[in-house]
Structure formats: structure tokens, C-alpha cells
DRENVEX-671256 format. One line per field, with one value per atom (N, C-alpha, C, CB): residue number from 1; residue in one letter; atom name; z, y, x. Coordinates in pm, 1 decimal, padded with zeros to 6 digits. Glycine has a CB too. Layout:
N
numar: NUM, ...
vextor: A, ...
voke: CA, ...
pz: Z, ...
py: Y, ...
px: X, ...
This chain:
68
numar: 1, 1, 1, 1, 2, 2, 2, 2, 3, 3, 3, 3, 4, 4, 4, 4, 5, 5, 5, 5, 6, 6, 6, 6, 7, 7, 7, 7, 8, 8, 8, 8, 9, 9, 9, 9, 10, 10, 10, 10, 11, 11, 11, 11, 12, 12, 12, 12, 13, 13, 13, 13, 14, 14, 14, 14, 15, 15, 15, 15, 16, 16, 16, 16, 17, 17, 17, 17, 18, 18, 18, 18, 19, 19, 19, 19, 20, 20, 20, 20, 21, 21, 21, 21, 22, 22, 22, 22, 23, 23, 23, 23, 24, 24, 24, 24, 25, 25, 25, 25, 26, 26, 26, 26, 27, 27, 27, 27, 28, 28, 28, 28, 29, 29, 29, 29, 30, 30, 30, 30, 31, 31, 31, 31, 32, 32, 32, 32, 33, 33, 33, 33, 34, 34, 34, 34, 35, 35, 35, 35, 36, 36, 36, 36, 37, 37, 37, 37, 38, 38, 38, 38, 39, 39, 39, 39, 40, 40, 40, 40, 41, 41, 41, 41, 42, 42, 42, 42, 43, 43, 43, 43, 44, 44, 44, 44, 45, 45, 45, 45, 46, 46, 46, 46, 47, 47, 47, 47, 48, 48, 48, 48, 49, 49, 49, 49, 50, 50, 50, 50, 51, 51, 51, 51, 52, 52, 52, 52, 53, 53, 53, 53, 54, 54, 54, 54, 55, 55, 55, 55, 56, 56, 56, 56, 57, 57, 57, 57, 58, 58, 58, 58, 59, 59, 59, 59, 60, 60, 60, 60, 61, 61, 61, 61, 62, 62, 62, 62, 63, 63, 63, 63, 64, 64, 64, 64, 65, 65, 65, 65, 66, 66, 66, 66, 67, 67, 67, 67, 68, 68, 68, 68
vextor: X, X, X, X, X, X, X, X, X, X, X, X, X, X, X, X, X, X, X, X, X, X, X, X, X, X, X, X, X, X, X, X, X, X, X, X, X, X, X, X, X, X, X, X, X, X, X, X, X, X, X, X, X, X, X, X, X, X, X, X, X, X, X, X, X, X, X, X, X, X, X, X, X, X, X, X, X, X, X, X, X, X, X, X, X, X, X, X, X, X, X, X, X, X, X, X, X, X, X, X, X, X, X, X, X, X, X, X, X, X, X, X, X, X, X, X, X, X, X, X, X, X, X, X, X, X, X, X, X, X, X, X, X, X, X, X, X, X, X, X, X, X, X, X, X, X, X, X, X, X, X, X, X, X, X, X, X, X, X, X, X, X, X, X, X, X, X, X, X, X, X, X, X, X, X, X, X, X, X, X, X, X, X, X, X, X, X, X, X, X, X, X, X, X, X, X, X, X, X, X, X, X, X, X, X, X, X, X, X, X, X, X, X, X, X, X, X, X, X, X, X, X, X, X, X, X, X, X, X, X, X, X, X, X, X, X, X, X, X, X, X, X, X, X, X, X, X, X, X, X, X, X, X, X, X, X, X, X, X, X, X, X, X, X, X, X, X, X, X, X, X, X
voke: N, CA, C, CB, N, CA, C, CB, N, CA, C, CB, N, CA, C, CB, N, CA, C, CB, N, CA, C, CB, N, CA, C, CB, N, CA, C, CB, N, CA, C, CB, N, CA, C, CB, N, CA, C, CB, N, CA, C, CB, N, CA, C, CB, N, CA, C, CB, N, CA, C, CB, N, CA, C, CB, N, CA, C, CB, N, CA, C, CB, N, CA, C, CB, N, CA, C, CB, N, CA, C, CB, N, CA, C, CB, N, CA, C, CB, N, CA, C, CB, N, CA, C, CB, N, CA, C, CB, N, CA, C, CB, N, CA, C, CB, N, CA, C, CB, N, CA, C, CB, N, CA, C, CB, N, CA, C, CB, N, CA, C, CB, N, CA, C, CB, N, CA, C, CB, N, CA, C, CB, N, CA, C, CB, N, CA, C, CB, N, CA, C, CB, N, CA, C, CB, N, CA, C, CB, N, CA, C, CB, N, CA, C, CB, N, CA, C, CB, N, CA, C, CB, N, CA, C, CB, N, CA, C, CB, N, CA, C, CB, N, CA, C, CB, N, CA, C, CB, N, CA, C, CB, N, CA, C, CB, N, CA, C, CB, N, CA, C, CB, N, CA, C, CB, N, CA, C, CB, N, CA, C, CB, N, CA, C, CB, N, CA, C, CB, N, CA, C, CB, N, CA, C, CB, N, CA, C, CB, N, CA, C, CB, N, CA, C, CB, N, CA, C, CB, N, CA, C, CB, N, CA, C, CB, N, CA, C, CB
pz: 00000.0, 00000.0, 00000.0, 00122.1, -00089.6, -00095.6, 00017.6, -00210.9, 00034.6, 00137.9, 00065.8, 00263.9, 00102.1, 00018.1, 00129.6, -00018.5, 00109.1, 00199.8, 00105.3, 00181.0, 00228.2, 00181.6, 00257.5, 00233.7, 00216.8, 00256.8, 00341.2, 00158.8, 00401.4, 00462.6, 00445.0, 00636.0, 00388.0, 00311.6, 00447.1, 00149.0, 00588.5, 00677.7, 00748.1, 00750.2, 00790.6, 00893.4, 00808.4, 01068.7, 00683.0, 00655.4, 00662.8, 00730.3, 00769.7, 00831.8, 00676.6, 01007.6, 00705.7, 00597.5, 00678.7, 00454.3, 00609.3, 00665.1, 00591.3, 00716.3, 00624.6, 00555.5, 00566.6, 00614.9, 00490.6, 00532.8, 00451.0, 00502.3, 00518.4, 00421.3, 00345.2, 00426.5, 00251.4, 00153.0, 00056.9, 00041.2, 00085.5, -00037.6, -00176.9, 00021.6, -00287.0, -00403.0, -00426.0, -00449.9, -00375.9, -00408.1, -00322.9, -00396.3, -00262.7, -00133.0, -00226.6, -00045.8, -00201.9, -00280.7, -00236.6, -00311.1, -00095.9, -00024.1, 00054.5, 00077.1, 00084.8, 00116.5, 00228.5, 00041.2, 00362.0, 00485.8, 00563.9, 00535.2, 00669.9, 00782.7, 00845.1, 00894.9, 00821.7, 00865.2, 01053.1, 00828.9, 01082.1, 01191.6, 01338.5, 01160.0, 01227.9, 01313.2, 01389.2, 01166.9, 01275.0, 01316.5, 01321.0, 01236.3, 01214.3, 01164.0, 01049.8, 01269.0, 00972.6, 00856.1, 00742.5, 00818.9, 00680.1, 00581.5, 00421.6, 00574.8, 00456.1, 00317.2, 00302.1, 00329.7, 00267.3, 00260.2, 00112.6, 00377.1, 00041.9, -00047.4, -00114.3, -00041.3, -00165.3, -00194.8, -00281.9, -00283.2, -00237.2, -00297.2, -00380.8, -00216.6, -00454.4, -00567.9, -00547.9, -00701.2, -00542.6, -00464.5, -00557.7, -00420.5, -00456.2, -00510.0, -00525.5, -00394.2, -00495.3, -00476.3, -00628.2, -00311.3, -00650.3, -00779.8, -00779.7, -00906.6, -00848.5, -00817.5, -00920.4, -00831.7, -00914.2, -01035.4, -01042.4, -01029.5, -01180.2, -01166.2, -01249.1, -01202.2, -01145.6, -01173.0, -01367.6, -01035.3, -01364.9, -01485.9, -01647.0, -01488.1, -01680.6, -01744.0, -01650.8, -01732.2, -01506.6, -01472.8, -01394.0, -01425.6, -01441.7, -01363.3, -01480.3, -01349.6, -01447.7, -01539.7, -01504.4, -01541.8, -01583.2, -01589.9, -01457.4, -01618.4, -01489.4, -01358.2, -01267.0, -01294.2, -01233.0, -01122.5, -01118.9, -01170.2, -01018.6, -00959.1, -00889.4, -00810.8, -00929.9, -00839.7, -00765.0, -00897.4, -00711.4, -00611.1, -00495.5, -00663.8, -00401.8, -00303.8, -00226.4, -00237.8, -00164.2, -00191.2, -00085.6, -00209.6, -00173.2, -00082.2, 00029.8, -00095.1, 00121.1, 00260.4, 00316.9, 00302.5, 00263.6, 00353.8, 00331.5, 00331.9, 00438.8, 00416.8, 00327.6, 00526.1, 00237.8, 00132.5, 00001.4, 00113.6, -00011.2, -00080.3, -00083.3, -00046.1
py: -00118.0, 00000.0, 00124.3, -00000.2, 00232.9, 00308.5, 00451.0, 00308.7, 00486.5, 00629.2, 00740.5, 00689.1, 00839.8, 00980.4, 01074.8, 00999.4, 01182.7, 01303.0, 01372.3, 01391.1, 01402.0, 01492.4, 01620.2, 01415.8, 01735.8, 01850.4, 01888.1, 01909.9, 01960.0, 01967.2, 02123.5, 01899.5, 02168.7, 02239.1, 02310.7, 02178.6, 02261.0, 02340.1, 02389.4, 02288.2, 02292.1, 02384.3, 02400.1, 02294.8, 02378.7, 02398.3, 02272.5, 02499.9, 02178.6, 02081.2, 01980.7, 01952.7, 01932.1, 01824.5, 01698.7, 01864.5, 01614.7, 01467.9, 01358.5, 01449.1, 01209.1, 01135.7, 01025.5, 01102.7, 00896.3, 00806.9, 00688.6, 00867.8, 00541.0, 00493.1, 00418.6, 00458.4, 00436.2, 00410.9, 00297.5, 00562.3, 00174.2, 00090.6, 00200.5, -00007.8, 00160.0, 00178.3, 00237.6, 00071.9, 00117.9, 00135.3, 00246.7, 00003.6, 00266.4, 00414.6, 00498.7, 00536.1, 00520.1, 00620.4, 00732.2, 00595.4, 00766.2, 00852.1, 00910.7, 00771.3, 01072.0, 01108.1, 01129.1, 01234.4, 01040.1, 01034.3, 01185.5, 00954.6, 01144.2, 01241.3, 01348.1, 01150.5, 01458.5, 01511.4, 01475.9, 01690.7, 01436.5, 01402.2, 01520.5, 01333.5, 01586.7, 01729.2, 01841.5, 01843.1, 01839.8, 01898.5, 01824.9, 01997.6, 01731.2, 01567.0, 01641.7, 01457.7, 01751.6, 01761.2, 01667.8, 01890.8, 01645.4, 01586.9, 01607.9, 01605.9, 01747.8, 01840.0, 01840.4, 02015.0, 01728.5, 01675.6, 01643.5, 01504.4, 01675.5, 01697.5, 01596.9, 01807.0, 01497.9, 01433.9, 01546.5, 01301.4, 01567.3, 01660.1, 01605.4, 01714.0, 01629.5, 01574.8, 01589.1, 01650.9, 01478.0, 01435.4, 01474.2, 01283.0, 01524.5, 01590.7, 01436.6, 01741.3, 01418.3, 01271.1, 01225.0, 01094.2, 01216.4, 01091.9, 00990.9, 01136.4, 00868.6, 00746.7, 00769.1, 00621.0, 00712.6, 00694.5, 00529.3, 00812.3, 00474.0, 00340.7, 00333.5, 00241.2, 00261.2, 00294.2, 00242.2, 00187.8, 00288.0, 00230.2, 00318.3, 00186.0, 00392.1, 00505.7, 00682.2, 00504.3, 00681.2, 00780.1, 00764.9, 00852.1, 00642.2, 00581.3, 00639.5, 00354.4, 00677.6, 00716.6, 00661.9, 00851.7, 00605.7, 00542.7, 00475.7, 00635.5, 00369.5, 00287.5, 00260.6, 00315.8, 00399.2, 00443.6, 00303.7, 00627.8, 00273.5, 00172.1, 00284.9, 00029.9, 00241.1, 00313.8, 00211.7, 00396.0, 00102.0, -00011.2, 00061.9, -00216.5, -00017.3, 00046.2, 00056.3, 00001.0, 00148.8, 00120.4, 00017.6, 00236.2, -00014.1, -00113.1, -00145.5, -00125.8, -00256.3, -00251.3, -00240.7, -00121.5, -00206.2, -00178.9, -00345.4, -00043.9, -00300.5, -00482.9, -00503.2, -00557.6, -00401.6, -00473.7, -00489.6, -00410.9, -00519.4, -00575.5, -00715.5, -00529.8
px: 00084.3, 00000.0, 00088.8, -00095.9, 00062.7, 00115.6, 00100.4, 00099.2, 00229.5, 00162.4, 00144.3, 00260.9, 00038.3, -00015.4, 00035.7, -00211.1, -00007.4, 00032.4, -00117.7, 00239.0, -00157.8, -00303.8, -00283.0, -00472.7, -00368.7, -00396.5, -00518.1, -00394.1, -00549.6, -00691.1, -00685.9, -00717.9, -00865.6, -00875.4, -00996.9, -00902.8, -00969.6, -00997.8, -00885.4, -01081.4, -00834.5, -00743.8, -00596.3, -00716.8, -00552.2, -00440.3, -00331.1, -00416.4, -00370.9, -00242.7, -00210.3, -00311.7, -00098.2, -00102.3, -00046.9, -00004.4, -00038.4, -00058.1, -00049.0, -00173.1, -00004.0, 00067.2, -00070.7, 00231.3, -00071.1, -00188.9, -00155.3, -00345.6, -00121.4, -00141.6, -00242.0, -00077.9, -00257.8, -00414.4, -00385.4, -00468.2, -00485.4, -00535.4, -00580.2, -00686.3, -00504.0, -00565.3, -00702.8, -00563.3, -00749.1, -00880.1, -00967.2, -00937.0, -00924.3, -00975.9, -01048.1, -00821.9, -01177.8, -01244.8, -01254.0, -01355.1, -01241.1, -01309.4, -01150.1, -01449.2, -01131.5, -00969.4, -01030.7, -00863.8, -00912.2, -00935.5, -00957.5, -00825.2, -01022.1, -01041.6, -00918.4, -01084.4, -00931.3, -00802.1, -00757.7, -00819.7, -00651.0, -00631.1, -00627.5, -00516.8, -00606.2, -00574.4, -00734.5, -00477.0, -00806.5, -00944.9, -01067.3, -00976.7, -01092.7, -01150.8, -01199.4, -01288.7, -01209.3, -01273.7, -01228.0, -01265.3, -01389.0, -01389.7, -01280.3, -01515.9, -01255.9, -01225.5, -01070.6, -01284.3, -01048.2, -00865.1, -00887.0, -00793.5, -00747.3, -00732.6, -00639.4, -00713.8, -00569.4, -00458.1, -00335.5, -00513.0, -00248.8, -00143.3, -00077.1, -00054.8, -00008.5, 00085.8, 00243.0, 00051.4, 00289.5, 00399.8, 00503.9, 00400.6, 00602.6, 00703.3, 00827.0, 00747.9, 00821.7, 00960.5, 00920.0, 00925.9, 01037.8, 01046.7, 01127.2, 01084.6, 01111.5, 01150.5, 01266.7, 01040.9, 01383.6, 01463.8, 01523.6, 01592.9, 01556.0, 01593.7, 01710.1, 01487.1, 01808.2, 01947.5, 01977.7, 02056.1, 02114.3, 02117.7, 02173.7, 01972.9, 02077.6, 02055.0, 02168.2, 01854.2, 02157.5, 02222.5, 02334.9, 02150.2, 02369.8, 02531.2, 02642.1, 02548.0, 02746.9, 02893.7, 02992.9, 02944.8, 03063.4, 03183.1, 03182.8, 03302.4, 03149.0, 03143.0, 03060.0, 03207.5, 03058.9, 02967.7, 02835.4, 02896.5, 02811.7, 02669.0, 02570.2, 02721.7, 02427.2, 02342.6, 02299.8, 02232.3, 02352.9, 02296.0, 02404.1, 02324.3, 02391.2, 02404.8, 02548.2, 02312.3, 02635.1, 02742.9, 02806.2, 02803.7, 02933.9, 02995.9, 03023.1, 03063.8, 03003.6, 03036.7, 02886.6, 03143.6, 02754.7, 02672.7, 02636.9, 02561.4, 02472.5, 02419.3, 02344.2, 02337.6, 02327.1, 02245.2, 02298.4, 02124.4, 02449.6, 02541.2, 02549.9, 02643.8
């Protein structure tokens, strides 16, 4: 399940949630309980290594850690 970050379009707060897909309805703001939350559009982008590696360079993870 993916996490969103919604807005609430009463009190201002924003807020993280994680939501089934299928969620029709944008949760209760936690902060005041209004209904009027908004889903925001996420700034993060995913990148997949490969394409922005140079000379050598690995985008897996670097050496010595544990997920080598």
C-alpha cells in the first residue's frame, strides 16, 4: 500500500496516510476531523538505476553496507 500526503482544506495541516488503491473517499483530517482533505501531488520521484550511472559508477548500493 502506498503512502499519500493529503492537505486539509480546513485547517491547513497536511498529513501522511497509508491508503489501499482502491480508497475512494480522502481520509479524515487528523488534526481537526474535517472531511475536506485533499490528496497533494507528490514531489519525490523514483529513479531506476542504470541510465544515470557514469563510468562505472553503480546506483545499487554502496559497498560494505548490508544490502550488498
Amino acid at each position: 500500500m502506498p503512502i499519500y500526503e493529503f492537505a486539509c482544506g480546513n485547517c491547513g495541516a497536511t498529513f501522511e496516510k497509508l491508503c489501499r488503491l482502491s480508497d475512494a473517499a480522502a481520509p479524515a483530517c487528523p488534526k481537526c476531523g474535517s472531511s475536506e482533505t485533499t490528496k497533494k501531488f507528490s514531489e519525490c520521484v523514483a529513479r531506476s538505476g542504470g541510465s544515470g550511472a557514469k563510468g562505472g559508477e553503480s546506483s545499487g548500493p554502496p559497498p560494505g553496507s548490508k544490502f550488498t
